[in-house]
C-alpha positions in Angstrom: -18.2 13.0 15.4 -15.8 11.9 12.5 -12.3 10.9 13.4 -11.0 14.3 12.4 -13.6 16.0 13.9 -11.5 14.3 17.2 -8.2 14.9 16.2 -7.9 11.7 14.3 -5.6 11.5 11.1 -3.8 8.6 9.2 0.7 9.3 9.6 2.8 9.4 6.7 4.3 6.2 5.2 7.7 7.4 6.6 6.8 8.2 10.0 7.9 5.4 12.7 6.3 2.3 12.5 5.5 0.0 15.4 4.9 -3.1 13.0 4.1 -3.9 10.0 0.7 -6.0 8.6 1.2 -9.1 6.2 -1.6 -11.6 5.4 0.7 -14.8 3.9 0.2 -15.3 0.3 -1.8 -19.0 -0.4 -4.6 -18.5 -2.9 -3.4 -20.1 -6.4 -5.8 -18.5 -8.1 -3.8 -15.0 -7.7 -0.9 -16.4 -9.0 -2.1 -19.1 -11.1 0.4 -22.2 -12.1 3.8 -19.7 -10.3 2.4 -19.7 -7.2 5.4 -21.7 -5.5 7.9 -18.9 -7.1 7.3 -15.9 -5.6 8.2 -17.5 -1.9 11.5 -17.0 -1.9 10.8 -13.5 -2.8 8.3 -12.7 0.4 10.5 -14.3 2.5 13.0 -12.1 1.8 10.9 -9.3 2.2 9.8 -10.5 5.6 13.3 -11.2 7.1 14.2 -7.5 5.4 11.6 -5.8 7.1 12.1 -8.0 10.6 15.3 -6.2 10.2 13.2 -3.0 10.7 10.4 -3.6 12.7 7.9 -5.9 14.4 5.9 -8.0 11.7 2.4 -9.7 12.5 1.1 -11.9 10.0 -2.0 -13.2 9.3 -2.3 -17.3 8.2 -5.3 -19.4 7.7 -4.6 -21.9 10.6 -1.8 -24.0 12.4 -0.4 -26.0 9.6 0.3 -22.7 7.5 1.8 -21.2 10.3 3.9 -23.9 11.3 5.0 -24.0 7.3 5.6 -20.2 7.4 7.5 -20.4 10.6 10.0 -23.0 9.3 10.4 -21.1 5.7 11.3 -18.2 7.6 13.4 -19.7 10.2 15.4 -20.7 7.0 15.4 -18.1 5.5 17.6 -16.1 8.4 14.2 -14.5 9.8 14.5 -13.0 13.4 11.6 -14.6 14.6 11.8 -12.3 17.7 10.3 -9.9 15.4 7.4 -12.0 13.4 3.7 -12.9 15.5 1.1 -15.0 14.1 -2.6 -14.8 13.7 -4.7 -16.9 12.7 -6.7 -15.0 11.1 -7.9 -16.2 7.8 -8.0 -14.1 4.4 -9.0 -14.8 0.8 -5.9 -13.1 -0.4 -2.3 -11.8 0.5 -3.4 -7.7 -0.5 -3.3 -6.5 3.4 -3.0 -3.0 2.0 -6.0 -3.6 0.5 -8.3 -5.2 2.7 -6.3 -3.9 6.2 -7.1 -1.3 8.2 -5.9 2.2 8.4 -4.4 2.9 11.6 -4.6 6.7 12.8 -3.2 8.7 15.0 -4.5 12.2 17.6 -3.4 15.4 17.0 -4.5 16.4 20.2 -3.5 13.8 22.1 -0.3 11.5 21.9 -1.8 8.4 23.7 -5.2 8.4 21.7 -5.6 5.9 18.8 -7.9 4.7 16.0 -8.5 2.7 13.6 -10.8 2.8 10.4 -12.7 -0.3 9.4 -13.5 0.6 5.4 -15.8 -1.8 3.3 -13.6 -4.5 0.6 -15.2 -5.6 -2.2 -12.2 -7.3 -3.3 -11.6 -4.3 -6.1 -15.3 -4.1 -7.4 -16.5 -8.0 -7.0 -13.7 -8.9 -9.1 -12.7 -12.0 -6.5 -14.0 -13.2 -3.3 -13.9 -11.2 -0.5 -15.5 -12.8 2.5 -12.6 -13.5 4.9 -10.6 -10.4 3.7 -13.6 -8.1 4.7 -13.3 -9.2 8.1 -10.0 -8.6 8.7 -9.8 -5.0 10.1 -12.4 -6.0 12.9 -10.3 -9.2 13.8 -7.1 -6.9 14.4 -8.8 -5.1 16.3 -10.0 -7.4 18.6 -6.6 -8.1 19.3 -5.5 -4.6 19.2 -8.0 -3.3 21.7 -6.7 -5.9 24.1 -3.7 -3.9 24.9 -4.8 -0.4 24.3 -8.7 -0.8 26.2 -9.4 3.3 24.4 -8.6 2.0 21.3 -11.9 3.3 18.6 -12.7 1.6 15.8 -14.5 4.0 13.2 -16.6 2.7 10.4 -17.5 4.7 7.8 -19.8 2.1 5.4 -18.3 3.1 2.0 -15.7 1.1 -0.2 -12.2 2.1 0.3 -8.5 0.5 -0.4 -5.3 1.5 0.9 -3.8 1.2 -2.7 -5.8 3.8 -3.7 -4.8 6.5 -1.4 -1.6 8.1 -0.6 -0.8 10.5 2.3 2.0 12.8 3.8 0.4 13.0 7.2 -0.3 16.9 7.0 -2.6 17.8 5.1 -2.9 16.3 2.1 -4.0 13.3 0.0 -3.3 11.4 -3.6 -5.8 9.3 -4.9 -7.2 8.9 -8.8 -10.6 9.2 -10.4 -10.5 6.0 -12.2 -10.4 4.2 -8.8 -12.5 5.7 -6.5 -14.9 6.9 -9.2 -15.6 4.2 -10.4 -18.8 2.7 -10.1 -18.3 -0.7 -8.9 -16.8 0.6 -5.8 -19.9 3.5 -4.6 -21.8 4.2 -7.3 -24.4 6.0 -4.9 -21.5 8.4 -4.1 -20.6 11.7 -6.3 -17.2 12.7 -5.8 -17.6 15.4 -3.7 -19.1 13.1 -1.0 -16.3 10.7 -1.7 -13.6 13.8 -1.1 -15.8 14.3 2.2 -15.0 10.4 3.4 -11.1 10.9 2.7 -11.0 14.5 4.6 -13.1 13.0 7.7 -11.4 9.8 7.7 -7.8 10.2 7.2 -8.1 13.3 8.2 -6.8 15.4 5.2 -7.1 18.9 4.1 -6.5 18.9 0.5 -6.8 16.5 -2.3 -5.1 15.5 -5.5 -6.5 13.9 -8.1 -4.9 12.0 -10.9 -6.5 10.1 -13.9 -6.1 6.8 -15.1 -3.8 3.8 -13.8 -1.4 1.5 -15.1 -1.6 -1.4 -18.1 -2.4 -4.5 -16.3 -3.6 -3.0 -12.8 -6.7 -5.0 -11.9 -7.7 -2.1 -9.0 -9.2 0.2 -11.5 -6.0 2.2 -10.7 -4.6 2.5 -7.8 -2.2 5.6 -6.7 0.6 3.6 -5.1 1.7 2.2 -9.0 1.9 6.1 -10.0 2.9 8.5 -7.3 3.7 8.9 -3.7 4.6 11.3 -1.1 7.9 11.0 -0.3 8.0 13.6 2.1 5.5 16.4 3.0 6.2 18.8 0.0 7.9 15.8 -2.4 6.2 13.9 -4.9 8.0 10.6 -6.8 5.9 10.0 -9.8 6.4 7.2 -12.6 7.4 8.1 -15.9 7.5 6.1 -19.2 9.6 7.4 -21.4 9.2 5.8 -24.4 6.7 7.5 -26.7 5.2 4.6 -27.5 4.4 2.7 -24.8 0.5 2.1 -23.7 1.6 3.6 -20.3 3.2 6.5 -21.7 0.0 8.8 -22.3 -1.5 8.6 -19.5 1.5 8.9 -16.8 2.6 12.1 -19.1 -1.4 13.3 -17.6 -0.5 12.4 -14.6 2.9 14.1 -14.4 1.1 17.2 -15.8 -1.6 17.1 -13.1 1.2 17.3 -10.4 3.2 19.7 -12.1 -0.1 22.3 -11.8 -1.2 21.3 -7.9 -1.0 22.7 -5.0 -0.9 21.7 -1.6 -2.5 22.1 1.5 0.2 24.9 2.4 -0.6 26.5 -0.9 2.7 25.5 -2.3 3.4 23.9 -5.3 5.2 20.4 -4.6 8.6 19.5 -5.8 8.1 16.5 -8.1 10.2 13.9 -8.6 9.9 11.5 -11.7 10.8 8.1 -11.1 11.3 5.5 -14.9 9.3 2.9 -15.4 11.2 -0.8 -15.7 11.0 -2.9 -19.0 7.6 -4.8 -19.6 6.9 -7.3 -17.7 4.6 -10.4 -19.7 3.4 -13.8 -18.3 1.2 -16.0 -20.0 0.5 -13.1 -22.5 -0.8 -10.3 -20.3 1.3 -7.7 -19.4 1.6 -7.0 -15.6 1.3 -4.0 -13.5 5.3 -3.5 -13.3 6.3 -0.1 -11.0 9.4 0.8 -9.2 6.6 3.4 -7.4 4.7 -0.1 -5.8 7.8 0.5 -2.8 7.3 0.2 0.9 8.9 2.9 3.4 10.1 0.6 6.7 11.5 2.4 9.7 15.1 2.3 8.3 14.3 0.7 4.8 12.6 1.1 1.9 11.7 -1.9 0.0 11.1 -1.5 -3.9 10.7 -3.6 -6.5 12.7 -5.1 -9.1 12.3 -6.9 -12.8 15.5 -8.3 -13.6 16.2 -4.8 -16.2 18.6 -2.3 -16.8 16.4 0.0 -15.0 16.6 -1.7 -11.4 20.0 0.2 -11.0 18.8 4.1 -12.1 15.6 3.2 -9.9 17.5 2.6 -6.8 19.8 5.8 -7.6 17.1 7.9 -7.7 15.2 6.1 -4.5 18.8 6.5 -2.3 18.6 10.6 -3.5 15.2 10.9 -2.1 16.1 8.5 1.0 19.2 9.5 2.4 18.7 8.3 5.8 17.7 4.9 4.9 19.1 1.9 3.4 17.4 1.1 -0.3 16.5 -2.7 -1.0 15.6 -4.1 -4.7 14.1 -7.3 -4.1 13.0 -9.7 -7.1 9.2 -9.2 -8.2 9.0 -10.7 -11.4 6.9 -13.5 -10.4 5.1 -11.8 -7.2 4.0 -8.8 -10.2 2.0 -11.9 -11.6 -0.3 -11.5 -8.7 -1.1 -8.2 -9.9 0.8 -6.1 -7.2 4.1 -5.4 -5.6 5.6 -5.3 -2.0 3.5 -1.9 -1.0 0.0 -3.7 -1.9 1.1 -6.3 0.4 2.1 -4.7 3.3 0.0 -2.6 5.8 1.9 0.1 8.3 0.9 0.6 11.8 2.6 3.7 13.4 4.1 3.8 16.2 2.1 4.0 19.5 
């Protein structure tokens, strides 16, 4: 039986948390020549979320978690709130190569989690730690909670890539998850039948293409997300000549036309993109949408531009009860992702 077929399905972003996922940032190749810059950065981000919620991270060994624990201790972190594991990863992209965490419909003390394949975004980088991360939560997870299932469905799938609103319905694009490096002996119907039965969804949007500079093949969480469970914040270039501009218009389009599980058409909200971001020549995968929803918080994104300000106007509108934090990414973006790419959600339990 499938996790849905048991009552199994994956929580909204904005539904209570118990903790939050992090896998500490170390591989210079990500961030190559800058990666000392973007610390100050995630340590912010860490203390900010600690604010919010119980953070585990994951660190190669002692030494980097003695280093982690002193530049966070620094940094104002309530350490009350931050546990270690040594658990080592190729990368920092926990979204990515984390687990989904679901929860039972039927049953309010049942609880799973999904172990998808990582191919580190279609062989792209190596992958051989980060692969084995899901199981290696769960061997700690399941120490605790002795019912806890693991499912493992086989197939290549990224938390970037999808985007939920816990009843019914799911974003995701075709130039991701259709694209052949990921399961090229998949059609997309079979694909649409991995998503229902394993984040147990109804209904599914598609969009097209990603962002200029996004090394995922496109992932969702750059372009739209649920924001609640008939609300839709979408990214929107406005200026008619940017290489973005085309293809988020599509986008926008697509959403303007779909409907949801309910059968109703969602309320759509667009949210601007900031200036471009360049480094070394290539210009990066810069979103405001890359944010992360914390129990009282949400955590976006900032690029040091004009647009920082309407951003977090339009984020406080659609977030009344919680407190909106900009925090500095113009050297983390170099990495190729933002604060929602490296953070994983586990609801509460």
């Amino acid at each position: 039986m499938t996790p849905k077929d048991q009552g199994y399905y994956m929580p909204a972003e904005w539904a209570e948390h118990q903790a939050t996922w992090l896998s500490y940032p170390h591989n210079e190749d990500s961030w190559p020549g800058k990666i000392e810059t973007i610390f100050p950065s995630y340590h912010i981000f860490i203390k900010t979320l600690a604010e919010a919620e119980d953070v585990h991270i994951n660190v190669d060994d002692q030494k980097m978690q003695d280093i982690v624990t002193a530049a966070l201790t620094a940094a104002g972190t309530d350490m009350k709130r931050i546990f270690f594991h040594q658990f080592p990863t190729n990368d920092a992209w926990c979204r990515d190569h984390g687990p989904a965490f679901l929860l039972n419909r039927q049953e309010s003390g049942k609880h799973a989690m999904v172990n998808w394949n990582h191919n580190a975004w279609g062989g792209k980088y190596p992958y051989e730690l980060d692969t084995q991360i899901p199981v290696r939560i769960y061997e700690y997870l399941s120490q605790q909670d002795k019912a806890l299932q693991l499912f493992e469905p086989g197939i290549v799938m990224e938390g970037g890539s999808i985007d939920v609103n816990g009843v019914g319905d799911l974003l995701t694009t075709t130039s991701c998850l259709l694209n052949p490096n990921r399961n090229p002996h998949l059609k997309q119907e079979q694909i649409e039948e991995y998503l229902r039965s394993y984040y147990g969804v109804e209904n599914i949007i598609w969009l097209g293409d990603g962002i200029v500079g996004d090394d995922t093949d496109g992932h969702v969480d750059d372009l739209s997300r649920f924001i609640s469970e008939d609300t839709i914040i979408t990214a929107v270039e406005e200026n008619r000549w940017d290489e973005n501009y085309e293809m988020l218009q599509d986008n926008l389009k697509t959403l303007k036309k779909c409907r949801l599980a309910n059968g109703k058409q969602p309320t759509i909200v667009e949210l601007p993109m900031p200036d471009m971001v360049f480094y070394d020549n290539q210009r990066l995968p810069a979103s405001y949408a890359n944010f992360y929803i914390a129990n009282n918080k949400v955590i976006f994104p900032t690029y040091r531009c004009l647009t920082d300000n309407e951003a977090a106007y339009i984020l406080e509108a659609c977030f009344p009860d919680r407190e909106i934090v900009g925090i500095d990414s113009t050297d983390i973006v170099w990495g190729l992702g933002s604060f929602h790419c490296l953070s994983q959600q586990m609801p509460r339990w």
